[in-house]
C-alpha positions as CSV (number, residue, x, y, z in Angstrom):
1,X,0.0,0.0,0.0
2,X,1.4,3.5,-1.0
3,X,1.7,6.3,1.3
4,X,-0.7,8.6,-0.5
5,X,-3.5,4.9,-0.2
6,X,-2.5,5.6,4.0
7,X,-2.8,8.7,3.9
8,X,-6.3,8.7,2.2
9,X,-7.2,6.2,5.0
10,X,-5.9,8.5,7.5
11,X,-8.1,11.4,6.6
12,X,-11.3,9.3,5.8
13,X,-11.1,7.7,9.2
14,X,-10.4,11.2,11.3
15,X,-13.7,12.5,9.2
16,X,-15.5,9.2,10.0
17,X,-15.0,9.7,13.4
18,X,-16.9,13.3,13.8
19,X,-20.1,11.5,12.5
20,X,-22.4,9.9,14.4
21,X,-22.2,6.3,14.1
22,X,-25.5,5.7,12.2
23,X,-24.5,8.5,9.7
24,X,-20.8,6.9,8.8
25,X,-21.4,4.2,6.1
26,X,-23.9,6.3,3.6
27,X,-21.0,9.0,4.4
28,X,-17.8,6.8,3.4
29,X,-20.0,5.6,0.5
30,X,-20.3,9.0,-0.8
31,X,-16.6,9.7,0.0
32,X,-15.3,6.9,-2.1
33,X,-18.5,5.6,-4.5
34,X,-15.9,3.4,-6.8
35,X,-13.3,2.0,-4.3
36,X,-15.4,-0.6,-2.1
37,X,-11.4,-1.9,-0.9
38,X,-10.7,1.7,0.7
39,X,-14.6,2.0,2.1
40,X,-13.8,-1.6,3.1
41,X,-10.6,-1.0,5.5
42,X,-11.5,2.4,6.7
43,X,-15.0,0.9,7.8
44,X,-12.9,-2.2,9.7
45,X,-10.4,0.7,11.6
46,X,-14.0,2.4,12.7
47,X,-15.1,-1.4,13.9
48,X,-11.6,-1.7,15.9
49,X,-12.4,1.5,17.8
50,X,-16.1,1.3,18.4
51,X,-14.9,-2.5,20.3
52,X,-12.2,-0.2,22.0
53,X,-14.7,1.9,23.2
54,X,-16.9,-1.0,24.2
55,X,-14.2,-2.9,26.1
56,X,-13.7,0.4,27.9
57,X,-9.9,0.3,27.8
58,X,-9.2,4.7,28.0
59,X,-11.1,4.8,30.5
60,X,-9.8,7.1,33.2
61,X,-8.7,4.8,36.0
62,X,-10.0,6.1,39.9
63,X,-7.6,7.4,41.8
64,X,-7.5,6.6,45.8
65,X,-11.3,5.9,45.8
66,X,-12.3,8.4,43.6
67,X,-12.0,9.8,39.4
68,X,-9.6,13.0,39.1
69,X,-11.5,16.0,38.5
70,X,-11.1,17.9,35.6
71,X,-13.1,21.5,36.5
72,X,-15.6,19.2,38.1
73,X,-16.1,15.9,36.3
74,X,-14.2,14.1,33.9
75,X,-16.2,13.9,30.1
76,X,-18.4,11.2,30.0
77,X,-17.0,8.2,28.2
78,X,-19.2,7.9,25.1
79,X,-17.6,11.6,24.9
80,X,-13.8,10.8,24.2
81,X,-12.2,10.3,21.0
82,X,-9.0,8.3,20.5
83,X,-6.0,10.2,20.7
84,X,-4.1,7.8,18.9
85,X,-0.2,7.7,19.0
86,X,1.3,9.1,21.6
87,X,5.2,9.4,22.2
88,X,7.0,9.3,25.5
89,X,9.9,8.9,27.2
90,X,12.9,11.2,26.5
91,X,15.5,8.8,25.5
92,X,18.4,11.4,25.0
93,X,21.7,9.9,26.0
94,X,21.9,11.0,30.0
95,X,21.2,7.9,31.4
96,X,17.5,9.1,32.1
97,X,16.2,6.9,29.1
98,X,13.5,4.0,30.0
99,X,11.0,2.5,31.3
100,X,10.9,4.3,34.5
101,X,13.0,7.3,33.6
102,X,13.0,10.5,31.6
103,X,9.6,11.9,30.4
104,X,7.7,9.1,30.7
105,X,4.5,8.8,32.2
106,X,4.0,5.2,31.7
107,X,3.0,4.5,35.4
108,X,0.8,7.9,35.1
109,X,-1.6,6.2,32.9
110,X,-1.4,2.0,33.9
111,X,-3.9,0.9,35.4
112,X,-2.7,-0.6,38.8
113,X,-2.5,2.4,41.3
114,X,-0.2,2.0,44.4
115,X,-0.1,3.8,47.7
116,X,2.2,6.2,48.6
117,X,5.6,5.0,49.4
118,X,7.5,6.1,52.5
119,X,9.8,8.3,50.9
120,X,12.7,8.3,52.0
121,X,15.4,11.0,50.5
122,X,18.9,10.7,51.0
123,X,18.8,14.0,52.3
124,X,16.4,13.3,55.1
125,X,18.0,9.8,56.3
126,X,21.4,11.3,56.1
127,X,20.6,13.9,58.3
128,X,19.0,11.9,60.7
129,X,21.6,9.2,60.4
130,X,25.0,11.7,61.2
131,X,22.6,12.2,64.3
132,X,22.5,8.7,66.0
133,X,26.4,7.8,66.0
134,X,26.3,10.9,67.9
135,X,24.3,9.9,70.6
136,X,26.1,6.4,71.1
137,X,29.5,8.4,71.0
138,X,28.5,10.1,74.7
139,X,26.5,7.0,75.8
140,X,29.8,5.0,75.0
141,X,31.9,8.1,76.6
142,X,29.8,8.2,79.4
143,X,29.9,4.3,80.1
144,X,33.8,4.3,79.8
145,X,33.8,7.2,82.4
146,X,31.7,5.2,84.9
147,X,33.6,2.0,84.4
148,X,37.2,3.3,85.4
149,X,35.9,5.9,87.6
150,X,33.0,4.4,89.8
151,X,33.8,0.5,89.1
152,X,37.3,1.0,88.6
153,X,37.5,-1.5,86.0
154,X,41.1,-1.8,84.1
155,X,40.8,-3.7,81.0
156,X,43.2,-2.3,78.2
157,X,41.7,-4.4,75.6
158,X,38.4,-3.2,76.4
159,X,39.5,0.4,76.8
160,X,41.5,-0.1,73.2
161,X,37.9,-1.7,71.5
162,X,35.8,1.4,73.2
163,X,38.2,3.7,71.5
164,X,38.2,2.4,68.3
165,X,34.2,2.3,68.2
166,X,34.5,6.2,68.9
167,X,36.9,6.4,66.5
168,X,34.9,5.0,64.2
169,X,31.6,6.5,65.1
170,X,33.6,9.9,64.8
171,X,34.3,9.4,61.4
172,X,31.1,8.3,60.6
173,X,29.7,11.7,61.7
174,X,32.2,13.4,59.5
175,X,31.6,11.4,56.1
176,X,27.9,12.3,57.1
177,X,28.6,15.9,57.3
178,X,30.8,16.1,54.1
179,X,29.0,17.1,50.6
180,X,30.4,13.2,49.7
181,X,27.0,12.1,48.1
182,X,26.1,8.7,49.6
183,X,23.3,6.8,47.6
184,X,20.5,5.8,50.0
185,X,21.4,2.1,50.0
186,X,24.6,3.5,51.2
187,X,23.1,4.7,53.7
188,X,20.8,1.8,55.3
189,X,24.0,-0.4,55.1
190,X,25.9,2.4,57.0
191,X,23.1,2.4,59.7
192,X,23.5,-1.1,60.0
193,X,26.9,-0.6,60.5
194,X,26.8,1.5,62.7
195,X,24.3,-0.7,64.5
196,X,26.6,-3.9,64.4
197,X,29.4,-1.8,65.9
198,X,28.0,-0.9,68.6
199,X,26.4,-4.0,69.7
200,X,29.5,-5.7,68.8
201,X,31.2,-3.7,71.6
202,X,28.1,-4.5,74.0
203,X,28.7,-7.7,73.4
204,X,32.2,-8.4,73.9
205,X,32.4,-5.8,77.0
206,X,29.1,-8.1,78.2
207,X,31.2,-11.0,77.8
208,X,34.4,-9.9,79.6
209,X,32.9,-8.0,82.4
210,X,30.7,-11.1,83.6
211,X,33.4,-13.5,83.3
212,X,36.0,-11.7,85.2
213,X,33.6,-11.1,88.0
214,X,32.7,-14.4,87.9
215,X,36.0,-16.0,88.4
216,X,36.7,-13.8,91.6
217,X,33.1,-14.8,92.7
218,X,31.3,-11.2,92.9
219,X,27.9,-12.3,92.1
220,X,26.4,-8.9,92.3
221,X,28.8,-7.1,90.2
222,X,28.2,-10.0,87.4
223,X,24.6,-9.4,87.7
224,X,24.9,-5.8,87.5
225,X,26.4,-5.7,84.2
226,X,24.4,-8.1,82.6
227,X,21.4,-5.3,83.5
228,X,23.5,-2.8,82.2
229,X,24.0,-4.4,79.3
230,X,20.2,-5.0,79.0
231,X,19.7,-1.3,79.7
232,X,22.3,-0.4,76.7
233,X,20.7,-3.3,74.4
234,X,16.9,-1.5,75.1
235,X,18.9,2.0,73.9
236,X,20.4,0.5,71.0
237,X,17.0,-1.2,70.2
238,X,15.0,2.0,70.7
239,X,17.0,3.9,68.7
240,X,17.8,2.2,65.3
241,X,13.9,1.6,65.2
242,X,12.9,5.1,66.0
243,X,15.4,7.4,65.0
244,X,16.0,6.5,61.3
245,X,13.3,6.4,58.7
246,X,12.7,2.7,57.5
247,X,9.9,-0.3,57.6
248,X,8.5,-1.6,60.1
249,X,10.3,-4.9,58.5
250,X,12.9,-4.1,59.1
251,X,12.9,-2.7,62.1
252,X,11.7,-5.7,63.3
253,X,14.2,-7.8,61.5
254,X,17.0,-6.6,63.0
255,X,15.6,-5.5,66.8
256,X,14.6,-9.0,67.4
257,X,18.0,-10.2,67.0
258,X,19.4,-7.8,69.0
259,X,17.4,-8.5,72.1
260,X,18.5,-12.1,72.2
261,X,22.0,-10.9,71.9
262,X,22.8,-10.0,76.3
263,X,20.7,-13.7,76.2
264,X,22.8,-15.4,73.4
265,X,26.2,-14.1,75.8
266,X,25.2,-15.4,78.5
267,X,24.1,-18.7,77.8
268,X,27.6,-18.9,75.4
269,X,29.6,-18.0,79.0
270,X,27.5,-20.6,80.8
271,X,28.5,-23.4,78.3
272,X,31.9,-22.2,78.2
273,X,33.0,-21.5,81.8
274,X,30.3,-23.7,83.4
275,X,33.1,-23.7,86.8
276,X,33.0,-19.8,87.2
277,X,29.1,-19.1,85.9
278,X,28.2,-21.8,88.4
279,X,25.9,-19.3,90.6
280,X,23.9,-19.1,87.8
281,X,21.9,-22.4,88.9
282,X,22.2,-20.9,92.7
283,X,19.5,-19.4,94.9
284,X,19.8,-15.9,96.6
285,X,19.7,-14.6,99.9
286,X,16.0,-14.6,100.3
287,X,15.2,-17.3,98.0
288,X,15.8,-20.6,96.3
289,X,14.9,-19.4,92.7
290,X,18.1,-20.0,90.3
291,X,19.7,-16.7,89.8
292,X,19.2,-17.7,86.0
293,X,15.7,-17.0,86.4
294,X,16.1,-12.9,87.6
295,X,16.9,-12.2,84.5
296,X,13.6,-13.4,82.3
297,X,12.5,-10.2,83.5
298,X,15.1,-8.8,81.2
299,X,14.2,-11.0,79.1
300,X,10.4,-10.0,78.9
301,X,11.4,-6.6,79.4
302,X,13.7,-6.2,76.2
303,X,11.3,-8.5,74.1
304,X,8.3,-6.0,74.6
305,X,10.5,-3.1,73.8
306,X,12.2,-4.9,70.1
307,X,8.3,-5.1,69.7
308,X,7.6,-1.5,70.7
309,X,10.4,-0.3,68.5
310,X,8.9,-2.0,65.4
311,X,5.8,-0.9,66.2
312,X,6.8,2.3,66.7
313,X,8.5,2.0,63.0
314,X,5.3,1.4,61.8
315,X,3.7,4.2,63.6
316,X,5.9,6.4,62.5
317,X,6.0,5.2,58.7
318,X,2.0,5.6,58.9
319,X,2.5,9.1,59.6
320,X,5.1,9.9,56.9
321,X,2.5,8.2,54.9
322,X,0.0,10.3,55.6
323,X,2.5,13.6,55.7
324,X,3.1,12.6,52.0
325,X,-0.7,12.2,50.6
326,X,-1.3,15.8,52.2
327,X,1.9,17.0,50.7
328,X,1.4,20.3,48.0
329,X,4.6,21.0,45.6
330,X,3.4,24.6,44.9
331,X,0.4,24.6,43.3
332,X,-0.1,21.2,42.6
333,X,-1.4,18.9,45.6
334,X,-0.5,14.9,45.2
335,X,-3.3,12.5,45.4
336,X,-1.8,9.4,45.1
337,X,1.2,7.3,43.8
338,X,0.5,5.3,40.2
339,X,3.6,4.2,39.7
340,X,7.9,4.3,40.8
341,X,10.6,4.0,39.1
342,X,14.7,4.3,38.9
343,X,14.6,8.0,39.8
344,X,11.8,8.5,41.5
345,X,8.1,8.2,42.1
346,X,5.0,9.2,39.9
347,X,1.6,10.6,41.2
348,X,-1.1,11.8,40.2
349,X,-1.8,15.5,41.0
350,X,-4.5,18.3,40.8
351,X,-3.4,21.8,40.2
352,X,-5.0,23.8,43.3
353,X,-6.9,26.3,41.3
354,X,-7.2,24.9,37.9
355,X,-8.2,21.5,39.0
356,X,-6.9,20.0,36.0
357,X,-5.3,16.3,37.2
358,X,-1.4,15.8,35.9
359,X,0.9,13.4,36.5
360,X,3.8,14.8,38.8
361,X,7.2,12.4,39.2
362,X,9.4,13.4,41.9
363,X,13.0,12.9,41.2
364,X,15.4,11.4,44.3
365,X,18.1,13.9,44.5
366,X,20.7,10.9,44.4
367,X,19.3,10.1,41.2
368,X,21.0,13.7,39.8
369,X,23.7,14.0,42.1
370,X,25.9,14.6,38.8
371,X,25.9,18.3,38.5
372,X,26.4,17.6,34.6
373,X,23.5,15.3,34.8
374,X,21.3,17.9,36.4
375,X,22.1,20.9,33.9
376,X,21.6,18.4,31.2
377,X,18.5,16.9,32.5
378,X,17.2,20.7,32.8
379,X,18.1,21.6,29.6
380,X,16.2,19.2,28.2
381,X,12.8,19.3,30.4
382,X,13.3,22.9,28.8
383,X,13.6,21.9,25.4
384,X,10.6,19.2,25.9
385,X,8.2,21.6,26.9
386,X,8.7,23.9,23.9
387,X,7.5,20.7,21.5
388,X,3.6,21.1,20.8
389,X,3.2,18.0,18.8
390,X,-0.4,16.9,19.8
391,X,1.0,13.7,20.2
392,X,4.2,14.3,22.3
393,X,3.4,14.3,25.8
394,X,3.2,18.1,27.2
395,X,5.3,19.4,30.0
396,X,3.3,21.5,31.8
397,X,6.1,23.1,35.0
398,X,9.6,22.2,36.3
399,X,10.8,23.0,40.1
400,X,12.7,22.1,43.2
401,X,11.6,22.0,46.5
402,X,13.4,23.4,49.4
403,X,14.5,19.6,50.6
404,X,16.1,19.3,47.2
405,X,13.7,16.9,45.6
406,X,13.2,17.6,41.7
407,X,9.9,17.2,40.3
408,X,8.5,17.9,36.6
409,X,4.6,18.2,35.8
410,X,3.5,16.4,32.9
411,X,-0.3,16.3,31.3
412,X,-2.2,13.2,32.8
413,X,-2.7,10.5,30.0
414,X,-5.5,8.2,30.0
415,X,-5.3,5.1,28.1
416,X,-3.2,2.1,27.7
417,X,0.3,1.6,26.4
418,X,0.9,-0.2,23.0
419,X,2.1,-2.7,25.0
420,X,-0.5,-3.0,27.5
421,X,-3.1,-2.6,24.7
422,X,-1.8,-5.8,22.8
423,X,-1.5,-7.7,26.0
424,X,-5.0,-7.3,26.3
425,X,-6.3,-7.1,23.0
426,X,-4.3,-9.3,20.9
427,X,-1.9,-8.3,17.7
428,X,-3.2,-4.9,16.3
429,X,-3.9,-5.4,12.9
430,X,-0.9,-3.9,10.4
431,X,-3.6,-0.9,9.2
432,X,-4.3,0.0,13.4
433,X,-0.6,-0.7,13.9
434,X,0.7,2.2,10.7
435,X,-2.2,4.6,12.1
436,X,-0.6,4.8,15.2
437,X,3.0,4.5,14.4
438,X,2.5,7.5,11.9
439,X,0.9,10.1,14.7
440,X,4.6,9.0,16.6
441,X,6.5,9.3,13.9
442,X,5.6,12.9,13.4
443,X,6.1,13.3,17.5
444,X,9.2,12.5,16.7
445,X,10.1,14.6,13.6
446,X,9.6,17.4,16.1
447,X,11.7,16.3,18.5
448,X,14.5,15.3,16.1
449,X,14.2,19.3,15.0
450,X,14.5,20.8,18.2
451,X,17.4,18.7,19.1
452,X,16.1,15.8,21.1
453,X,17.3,12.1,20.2
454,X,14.3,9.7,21.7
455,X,16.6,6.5,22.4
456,X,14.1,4.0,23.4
457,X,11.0,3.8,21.5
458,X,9.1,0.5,21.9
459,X,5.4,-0.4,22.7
460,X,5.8,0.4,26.6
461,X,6.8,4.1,25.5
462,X,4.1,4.8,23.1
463,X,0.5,5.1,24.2
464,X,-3.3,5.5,23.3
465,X,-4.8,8.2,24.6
466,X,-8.4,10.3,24.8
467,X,-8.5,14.0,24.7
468,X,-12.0,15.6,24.1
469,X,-14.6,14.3,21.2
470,X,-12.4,15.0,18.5
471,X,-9.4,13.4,18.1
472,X,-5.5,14.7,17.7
473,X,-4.8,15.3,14.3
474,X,-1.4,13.5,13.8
């Protein structure tokens, strides 16, 4: 078939589409009285979209209980027309290109609709992070302080470990404070560092302390550490689920170990040194309870507060959760997450006094810490919103917030992705498929003037889309 034969098609099938449906076949058989083959295939494309219509696959999905507004209501849907081809994604070379990156909104139009996502910018847990080695570095100073002073406790190798833990800590604090950027997995494996540190030097001083008060038979002074190091444990606990952002997963994943770990020492210096942890099985003055059992109070005790912590995770997470779905970036307020990706997440937002729903993606500052990146990436939001194709996706604002998350507002699409659309629908039959691919070849044509290279086109990137009853001309 010729271009001029498509192109014929093209035109007949825009025209078609203005009619009412009972009016279209005496129309196409004025329009082309001695070729039945073009009446033929431009009356199968207007069969294809009529079942589209039917099988209700544009239509605007709901939002957190509810359809966007658009000045009140969206258009009712025997009132959209097809959009047709529709390119996105910026594909320059940047490292932006894809699925989830540069301009597009795949996730803006998809059906599935996620919550919001405790977001968590580098920024934030960094901040909060060069915070907590802080506070162990004077709970560590101050325990050292009591041991030699109050106690008097010598033990160089102790005193050697303690001072390498601050050392370490300290120069935690100062990577934390530098402009070094850290990615935010960086991070969380740093906290848990920090974390395993620490505990480490519970542990060990735990360990030493009870054994050598053992072997010179000061039963008091061996109990009184292993509370102290129940006490520091509870701290420890408390903190790492409280303090720093995260899941409530994960804050139970690692404070549950944690409180077996004064537990785990203890029954480890029993089965090694059964001689000196004898008093273990003894009574007490006023008693013939085992000593052993005293300390399931600790036990209980440190149990209910790994629990607390975790709860308290997800107390805290449910509140950032709700912080986020009342969160406004300027003028546009977010109504829900539909969709995350490499460099950030993508909701859908309502401009406050317009109303008009968008799709908003929020860029992690980690994901441009490249100061090349970020003027390039700029440039080229620029350059994108200057396009006014009707089938390149529109840019609508560009901004930073004051936390230095990036976000760019892009027009909400509703619709399907050529990809989604042939998952459901089957193969697209080859006059459908040259329809479309010619409305995103001319997207393109655009781009390719104003500068722009799109380096991943593919079915995933290139969507069907409704705007009003009468259709994008290509």
């Amino acid at each position: 078939m010729t271009p001029e034969r498509w192109r014929r098609i093209d035109d007949l099938f825009e025209a078609a589409l203005r009619l009412e449906p009972s009016a279209r076949a005496s129309w196409l058989r004025e329009a082309c009285p001695d070729d039945d083959a073009l009446r033929a295939e431009v009356g199968r494309l207007l069969d294809q979209n009529d079942a589209a219509d039917r099988d209700g696959f544009l239509t605007p999905p709901e939002i957190l209980g509810r359809t966007p507004e658009r000045t009140g209501s969206w258009p009712p849907h025997e009132d959209l027309g097809p959009r047709g081809g529709h390119a996105t994604g910026d594909g320059v070379d940047d490292g932006f290109a894809g699925d989830a990156g540069g301009f597009s909104p795949k996730a803006a139009i998809a059906e599935g609709v996620g919550r919001f996502p405790i977001f968590e910018t580098p920024s934030v847990v960094r901040a909060r992070l060069r915070e907590l080695p802080m506070i162990y570095i004077l709970i560590l100073g101050m325990a050292l302080f009591w041991t030699h002073t109050v106690m008097g406790y010598q033990d160089p190798t102790l005193d050697a470990l303690n001072a390498l833990v601050i050392l370490t800590l300290v120069s935690t604090v100062v990577l934390l404070s530098s402009r070094w950027p850290i990615p935010l997995a960086w991070l969380k494996a740093l906290e848990l560092g920090v974390i395993g540190v620490v505990a480490s030097l519970i542990t060990i001083t735990q360990y030493r302390q009870m054994l050598a008060y053992s072997a010179r038979d000061d039963v008091m002074m061996a109990q009184l550490t292993m509370k102290n190091a129940v006490l520091l444990t509870s701290v420890l606990v408390l903190t790492y689920g409280l303090y720093v952002p995260k899941s409530w997963h994960r804050a139970a994943l690692v404070a549950g170990p944690l409180a077996l770990l004064p537990f785990a020492t203890l029954l480890v210096l029993f089965l090694r040194h059964r001689e000196a942890m004898e008093w273990l099985g003894e009574g007490w003055k006023w008693s013939k309870m085992a000593r052993l059992a005293l300390f399931s109070f600790d036990a209980m005790l440190l149990f209910i507060v790994a629990a607390g912590s975790a709860y308290g995770a997800r107390t805290i997470s449910l509140l950032r959760r709700q912080v986020a779905e009342a969160r406004q970036l300027g003028q546009y307020r977010l109504l829900g997450r539909i969709g995350s990706g490499g460099m950030g997440e993508v909701y859908l937002a309502e401009h406050q006094l317009l109303k008009r729903p968008c799709a908003l993606k929020l860029i992690r500052p980690g994901a441009v810490a490249d100061p090349n990146a970020l003027e390039r990436f700029e440039r080229e939001v620029q350059i994108t919103a200057t396009l006014s194709h009707p089938n390149t996706v529109e840019v609508f604002d560009y901004g930073r917030t004051e936390d230095g998350t990036y976000y760019y507002v892009m027009e909400y699409l509703p619709g399907l992705s050529l990809a989604d659309l042939v998952e459901r629908h089957g193969p697209l039959p080859p006059a459908r498929a040259v329809y479309l691919l010619r409305q995103v070849c001319l997207a393109l044509r655009e781009a390719h003037a104003a500068g722009l290279i799109h380096r991943d086109i593919k079915p995933s990137n290139i969507f069907a889309a409704r705007r009003g009853r009468q259709p994008h001309r290509p």
